[in-house]
VOGU-3710 file (C-alpha; in Angstrom, 3 decimals, decimal comma):
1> xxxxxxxxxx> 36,949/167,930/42,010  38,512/170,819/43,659  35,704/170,827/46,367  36,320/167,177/47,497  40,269/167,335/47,762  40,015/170,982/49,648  37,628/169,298/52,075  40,046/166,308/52,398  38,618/163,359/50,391  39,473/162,732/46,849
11> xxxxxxxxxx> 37,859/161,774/43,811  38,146/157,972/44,027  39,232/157,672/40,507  42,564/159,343/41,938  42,786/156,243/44,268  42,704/153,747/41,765  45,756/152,449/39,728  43,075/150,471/37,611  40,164/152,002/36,033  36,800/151,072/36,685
21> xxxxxxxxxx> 34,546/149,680/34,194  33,950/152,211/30,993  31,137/154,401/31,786  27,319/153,312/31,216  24,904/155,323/31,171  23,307/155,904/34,696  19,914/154,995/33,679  20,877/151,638/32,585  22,362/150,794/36,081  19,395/152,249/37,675
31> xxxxxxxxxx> 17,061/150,323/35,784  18,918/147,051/36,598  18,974/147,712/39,950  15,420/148,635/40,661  14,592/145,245/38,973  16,345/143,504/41,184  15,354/145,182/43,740  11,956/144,864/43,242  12,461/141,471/43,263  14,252/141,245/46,546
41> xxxxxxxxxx> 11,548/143,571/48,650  9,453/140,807/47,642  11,225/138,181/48,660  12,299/139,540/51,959  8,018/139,583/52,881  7,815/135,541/51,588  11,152/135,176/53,937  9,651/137,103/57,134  6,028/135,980/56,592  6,658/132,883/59,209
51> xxxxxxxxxx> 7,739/135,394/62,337  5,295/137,897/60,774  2,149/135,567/61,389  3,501/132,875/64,126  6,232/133,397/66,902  10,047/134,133/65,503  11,279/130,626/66,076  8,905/129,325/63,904  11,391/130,426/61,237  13,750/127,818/62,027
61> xxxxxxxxxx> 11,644/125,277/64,258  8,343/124,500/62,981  7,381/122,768/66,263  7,244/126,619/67,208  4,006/127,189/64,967  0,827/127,919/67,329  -1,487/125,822/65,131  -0,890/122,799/62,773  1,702/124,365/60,162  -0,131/122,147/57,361
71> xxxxxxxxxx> 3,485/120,968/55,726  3,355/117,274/55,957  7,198/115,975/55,812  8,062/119,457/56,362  8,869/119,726/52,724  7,665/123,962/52,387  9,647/124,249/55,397  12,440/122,720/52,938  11,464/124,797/50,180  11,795/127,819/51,384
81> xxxxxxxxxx> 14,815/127,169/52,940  16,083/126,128/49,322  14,870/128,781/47,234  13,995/131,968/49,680  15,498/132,209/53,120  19,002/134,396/53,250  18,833/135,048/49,627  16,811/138,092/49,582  18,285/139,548/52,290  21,422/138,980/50,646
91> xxxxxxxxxx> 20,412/140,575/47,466  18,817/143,344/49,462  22,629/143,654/50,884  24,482/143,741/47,699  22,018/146,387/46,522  22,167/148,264/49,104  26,005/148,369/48,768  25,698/149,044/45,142  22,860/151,991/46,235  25,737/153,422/48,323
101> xxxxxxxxxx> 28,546/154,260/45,768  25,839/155,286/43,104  24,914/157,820/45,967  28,237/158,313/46,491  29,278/158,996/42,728  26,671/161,299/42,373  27,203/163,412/45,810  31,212/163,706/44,608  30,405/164,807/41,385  28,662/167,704/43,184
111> xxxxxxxxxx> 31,653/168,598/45,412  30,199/166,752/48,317  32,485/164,159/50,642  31,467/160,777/52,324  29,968/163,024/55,468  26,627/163,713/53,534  26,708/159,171/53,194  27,267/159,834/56,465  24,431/161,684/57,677  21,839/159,905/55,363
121> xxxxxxxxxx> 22,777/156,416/56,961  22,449/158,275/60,342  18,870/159,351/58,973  18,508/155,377/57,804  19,320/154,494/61,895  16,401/156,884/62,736  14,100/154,767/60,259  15,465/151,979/61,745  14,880/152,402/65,032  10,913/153,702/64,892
131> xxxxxxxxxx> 10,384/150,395/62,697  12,075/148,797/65,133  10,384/149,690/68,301  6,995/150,760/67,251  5,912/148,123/64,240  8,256/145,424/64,052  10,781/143,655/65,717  12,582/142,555/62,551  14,205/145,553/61,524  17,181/145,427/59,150
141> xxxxxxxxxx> 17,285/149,163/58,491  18,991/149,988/61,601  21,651/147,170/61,297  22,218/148,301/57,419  23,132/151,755/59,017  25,666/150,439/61,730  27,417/148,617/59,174  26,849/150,807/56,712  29,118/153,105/58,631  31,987/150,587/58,290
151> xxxxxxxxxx> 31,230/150,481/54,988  31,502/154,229/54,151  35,481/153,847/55,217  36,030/151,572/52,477  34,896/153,528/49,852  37,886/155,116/48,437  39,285/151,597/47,749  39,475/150,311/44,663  36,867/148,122/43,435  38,650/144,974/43,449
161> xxxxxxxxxx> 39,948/145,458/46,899  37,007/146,016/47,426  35,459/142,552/46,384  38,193/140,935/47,988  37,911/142,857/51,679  34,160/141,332/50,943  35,428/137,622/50,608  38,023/137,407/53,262  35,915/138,968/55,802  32,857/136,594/54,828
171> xxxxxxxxxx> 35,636/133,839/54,632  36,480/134,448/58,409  32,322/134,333/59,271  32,126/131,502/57,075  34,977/129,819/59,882  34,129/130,913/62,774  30,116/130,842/62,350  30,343/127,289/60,582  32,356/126,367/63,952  30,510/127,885/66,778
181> xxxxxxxxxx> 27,363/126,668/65,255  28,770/122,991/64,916  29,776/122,656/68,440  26,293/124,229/69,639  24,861/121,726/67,822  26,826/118,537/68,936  26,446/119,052/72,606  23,298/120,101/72,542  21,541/117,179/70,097  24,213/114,755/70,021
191> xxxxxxxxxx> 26,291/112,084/72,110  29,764/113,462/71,093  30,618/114,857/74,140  29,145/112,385/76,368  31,423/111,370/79,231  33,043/114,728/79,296  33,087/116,509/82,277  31,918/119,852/81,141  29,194/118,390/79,064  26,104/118,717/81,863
201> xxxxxxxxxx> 26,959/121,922/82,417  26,641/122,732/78,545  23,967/121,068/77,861  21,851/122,932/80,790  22,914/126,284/79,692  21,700/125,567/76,044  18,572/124,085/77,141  18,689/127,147/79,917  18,606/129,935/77,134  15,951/127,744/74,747
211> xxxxxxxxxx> 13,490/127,906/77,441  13,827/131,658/78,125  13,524/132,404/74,418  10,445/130,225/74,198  8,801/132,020/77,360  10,121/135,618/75,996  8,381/134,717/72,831  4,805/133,382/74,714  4,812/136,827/76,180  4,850/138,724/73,345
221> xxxxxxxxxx> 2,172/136,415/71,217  -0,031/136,657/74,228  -0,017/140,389/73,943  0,622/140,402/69,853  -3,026/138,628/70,220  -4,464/140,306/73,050  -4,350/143,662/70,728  -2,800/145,465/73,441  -0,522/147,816/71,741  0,741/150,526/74,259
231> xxxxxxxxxx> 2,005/147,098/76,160  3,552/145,110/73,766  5,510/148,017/72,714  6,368/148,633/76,496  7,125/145,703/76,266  9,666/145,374/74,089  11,597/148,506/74,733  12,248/146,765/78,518  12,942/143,354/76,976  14,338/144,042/73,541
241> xxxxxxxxxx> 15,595/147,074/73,685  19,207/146,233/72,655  18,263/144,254/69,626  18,853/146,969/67,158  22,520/147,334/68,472  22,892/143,492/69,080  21,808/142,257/65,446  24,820/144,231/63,675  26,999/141,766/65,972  25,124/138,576/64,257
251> xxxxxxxxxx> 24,897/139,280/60,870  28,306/141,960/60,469  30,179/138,428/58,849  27,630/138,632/55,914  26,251/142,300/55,756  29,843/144,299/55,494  31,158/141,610/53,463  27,894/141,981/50,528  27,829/145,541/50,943  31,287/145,907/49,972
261> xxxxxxxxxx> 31,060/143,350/47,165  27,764/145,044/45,776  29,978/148,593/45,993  32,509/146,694/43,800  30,059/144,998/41,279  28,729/148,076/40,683  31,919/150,051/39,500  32,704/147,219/37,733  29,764/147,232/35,487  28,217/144,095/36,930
271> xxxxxxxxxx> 24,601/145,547/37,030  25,034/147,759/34,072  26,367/145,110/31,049  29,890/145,093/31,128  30,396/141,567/31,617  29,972/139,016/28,698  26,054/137,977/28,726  26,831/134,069/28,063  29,506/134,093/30,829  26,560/136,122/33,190
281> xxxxxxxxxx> 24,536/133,543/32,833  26,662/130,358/33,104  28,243/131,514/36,366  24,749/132,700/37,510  23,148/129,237/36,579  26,370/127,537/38,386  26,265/129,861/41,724  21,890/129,079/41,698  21,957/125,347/41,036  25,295/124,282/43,079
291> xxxxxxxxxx> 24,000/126,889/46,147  20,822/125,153/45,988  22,284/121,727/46,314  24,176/122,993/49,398  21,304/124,338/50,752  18,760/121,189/49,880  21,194/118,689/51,312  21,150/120,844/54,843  17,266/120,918/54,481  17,229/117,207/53,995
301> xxxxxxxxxx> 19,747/116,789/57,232  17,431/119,076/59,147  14,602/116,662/57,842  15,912/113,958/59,276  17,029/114,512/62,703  13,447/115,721/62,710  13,307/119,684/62,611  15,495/119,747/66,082  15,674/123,296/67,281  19,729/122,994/67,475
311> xxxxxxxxxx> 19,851/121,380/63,665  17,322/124,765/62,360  19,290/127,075/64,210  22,838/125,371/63,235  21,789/124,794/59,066  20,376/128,507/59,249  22,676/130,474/60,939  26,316/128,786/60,358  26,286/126,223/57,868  24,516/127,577/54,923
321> xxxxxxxxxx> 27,032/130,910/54,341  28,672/129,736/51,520  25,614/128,047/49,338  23,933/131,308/50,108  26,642/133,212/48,758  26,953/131,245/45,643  23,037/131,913/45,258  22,970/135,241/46,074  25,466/136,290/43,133  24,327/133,585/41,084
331> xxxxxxxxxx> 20,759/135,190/41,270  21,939/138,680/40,878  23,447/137,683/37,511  20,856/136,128/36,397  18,209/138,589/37,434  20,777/141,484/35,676  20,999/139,566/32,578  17,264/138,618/31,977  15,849/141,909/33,233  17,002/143,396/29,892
341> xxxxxxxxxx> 14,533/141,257/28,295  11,880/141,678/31,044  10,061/144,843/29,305  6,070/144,271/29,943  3,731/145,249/32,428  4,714/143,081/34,688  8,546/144,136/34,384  7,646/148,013/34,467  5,791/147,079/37,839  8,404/145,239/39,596
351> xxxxxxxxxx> 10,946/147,691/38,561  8,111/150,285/40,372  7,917/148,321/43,145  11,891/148,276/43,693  12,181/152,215/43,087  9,483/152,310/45,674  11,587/149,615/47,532  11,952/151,929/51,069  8,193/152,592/51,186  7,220/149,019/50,077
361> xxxxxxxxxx> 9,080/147,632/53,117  8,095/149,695/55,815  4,615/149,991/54,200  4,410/146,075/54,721  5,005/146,079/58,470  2,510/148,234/58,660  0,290/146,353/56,371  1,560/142,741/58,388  0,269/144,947/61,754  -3,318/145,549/59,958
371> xxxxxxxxxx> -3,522/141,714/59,422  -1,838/140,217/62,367  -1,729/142,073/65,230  -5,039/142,036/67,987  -6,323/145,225/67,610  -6,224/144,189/63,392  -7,325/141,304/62,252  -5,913/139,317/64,713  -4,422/136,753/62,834  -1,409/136,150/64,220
381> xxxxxxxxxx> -0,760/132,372/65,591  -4,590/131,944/63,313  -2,781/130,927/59,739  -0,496/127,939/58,526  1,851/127,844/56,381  -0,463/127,420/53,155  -2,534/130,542/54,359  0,401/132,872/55,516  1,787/132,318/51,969  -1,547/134,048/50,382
391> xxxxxxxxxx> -0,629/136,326/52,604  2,404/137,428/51,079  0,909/136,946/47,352  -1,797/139,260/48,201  0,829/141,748/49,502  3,096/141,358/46,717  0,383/142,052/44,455  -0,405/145,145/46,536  2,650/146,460/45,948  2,650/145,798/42,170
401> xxxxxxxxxx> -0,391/147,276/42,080  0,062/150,559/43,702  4,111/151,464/42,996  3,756/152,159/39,103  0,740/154,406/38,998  2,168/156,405/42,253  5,615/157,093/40,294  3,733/158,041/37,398  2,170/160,937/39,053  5,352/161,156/41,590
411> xxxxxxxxxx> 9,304/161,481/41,520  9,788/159,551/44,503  7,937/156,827/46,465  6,955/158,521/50,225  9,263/157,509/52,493  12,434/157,820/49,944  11,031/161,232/49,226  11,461/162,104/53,215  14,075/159,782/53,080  15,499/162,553/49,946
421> xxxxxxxxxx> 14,352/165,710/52,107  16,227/164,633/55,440  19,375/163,641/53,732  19,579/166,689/52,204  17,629/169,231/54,565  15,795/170,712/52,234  11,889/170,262/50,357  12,176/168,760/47,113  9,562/168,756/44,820  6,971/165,688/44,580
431> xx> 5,127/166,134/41,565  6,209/165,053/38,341
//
């Protein structure tokens, strides 16, 4: 690696006084993670289908739905909750952490430093942004580049410290999220506070910034509906403009931490087989089943009070970090351990559809525009929560059905072949 130590970064095997995990074949870890993947791209539409089809506080408030949501007892509100929302994302995370130092191992083994990471997550930003401004407000691509940045500086670390930068930093969001969350909450909904002298005050600015949310978010259903494209994005470049920059602010407590824990998974052979199947699946079953507890018992809370705004927003946001954790790696286990068994069509095709992952999540904003937006379908604020789950089954199936056949023919899916081509400034070929 005389390339990488001239140009002042060193092979990170240097850095490490402990080896990583004995080497696996590459294919095997790619495999794994394209499964998983797969999997996750999926689950991310089934997450975002509610603020696809309805305005974004539906997410968290069903009161927010335009039409009847169809969920007596609120129970799919509950089930989703359980068994979808943060989890994808968070799997999406860990990947994408994992994506970066099998990027990374393959651009030092060609003499290359952590710039070219650099410039690709730059690229990534780019991505980010256009998604963000001209289809759909609910980027992530942008925010995994801003923190991605962070995450490039903790690369030469070894993968332990790695793991355990992760915790402690989601350990601290875990703290202070859990807390600011829990006094929104109890001044806002409760009578904790009552009698104290700042409490009106409180109270007014809550109910203050609830209001201008809900009127921010009339606005742009009126002219989601209306069809009017030129002025909904005109729209949101004078209103939401910042978003992209703001989000990375939000969600840095859990996105650096999973990135960095995905990076150190990864070396250590968590995705490839070097851990024990039977303990795999015990701690994956454990982390699934005690997350989901955690994460039923704040459903059934939110039930209760009655789907308050505050108690969404507090259960969503703040309280559910460490159950989600616990289910995030608990799922990634599991989904690394049975995907060696997974080998029919159906497997091949979600593998597919993870390769293709880039192009299958951009492609279904685009598709979610087609069906929703006024000059589409116009569908959006038209569907409950039965029909906007079709939704995402047709979609899913769409992208079963057209991933394999395209990587066939192709190396690449579309966008991760530009994706390829930008990172590297140069044409690579398509065809197979």
């Amino acid at each position: 690696m005389i390339a990488t130590v001239a140009a002042g970064e060193a092979d990170p095997a240097s850095l490490n006084s402990v080896p990583d995990a004995a080497p696996v074949k590459a294919q095997d870890r790619i495999a794994s993670l394209d499964f998983i993947r797969g999997i996750a791209v999926m689950g991310i539409l089934a997450a975002n289908i509610i603020a696809f089809g309805q305005p974004p506080s539906a997410y968290i408030w069903p009161d927010a739905f335009l039409i009847e949501p169809a969920d007596p007892g609120g129970w799919q509100w509950i089930a989703q909750f359980v068994l979808i929302d943060g989890k994808m994302r968070g799997l999406f995370t860990l990947l994408f952490g994992a994506g970066m130092y099998l990027f990374m191992e393959r651009t030092w083994a060609r003499g290359s430093t952590r710039w070219l990471q650099t410039w690709r997550l730059i690229v990534l930003l780019g991505f980010g942004l256009l998604h963000f401004y001209l289809i759909w407000f609910g980027d992530i691509l942008a925010m995994y580049a801003l923190i991605g940045f962070l995450a490039v500086a903790f690369m030469g670390f070894q993968a332990g410290t790695q793991i355990r930068i992760g915790l402690f930093i989601y350990a601290l969001g875990v703290i202070f999220l859990g807390g600011v969350f829990l006094m929104q909450y109890l001044i806002a909904e409760t009578a904790v506070f009552d009698g104290a002298d700042w409490i009106g005050e409180a109270r007014s600015e809550i109910a203050s910034s609830f209001e201008e949310t809900q009127a921010d978010e009339a606005k742009l259903a009126a002219l989601t509906m209306s069809g009017d494209y030129p002025d909904l994005i005109a729209e949101r470049w004078d209103q939401q403009w910042f978003f992209p920059f703001l989000n990375p602010l939000f969600f840095f407590q859990e996105t650096l931490p999973l990135m960095l824990i995905g990076m150190g998974l990864y070396r250590q052979g968590f995705f490839s087989g070097a851990f024990s199947p039977a303990k795999m699946k015990l701690w994956g079953w454990i982390g699934v089943v005690a997350g989901a507890a955690g994460f039923l018992a704040l459903g059934l809370f939110v039930q209760s009070v009655g789907f308050s705004y505050g108690a969404g927003t507090a259960a969503f946001m703040g309280w559910s970090m460490v159950p989600r954790l616990m289910m995030v790696l608990g799922l990634a286990a599991l989904l690394v351990e049975y995907s060696k068994t997974a080998t029919g069509w159906l497997a091949e095709r979600i593998s597919a559809a993870g390769r293709a992952a880039f192009t299958n999540y951009l492609g279904t904003s685009i598709v979610m525009m087609l069906v929703f937006q006024g000059w589409g379908l116009g569908l959006f604020g038209e569907l409950n929560r039965p029909q906007l789950y079709l939704v995402t089954a047709l979609t899913c199936g769409l992208m079963l059905a057209w991933s394999k056949p395209w990587l066939d023919r192709f190396r690449y899916g579309p966008l991760e072949w530009l994706w390829r081509c930008l990172t590297y400034r140069r044409l690579f070929p398509m065809g197979r």
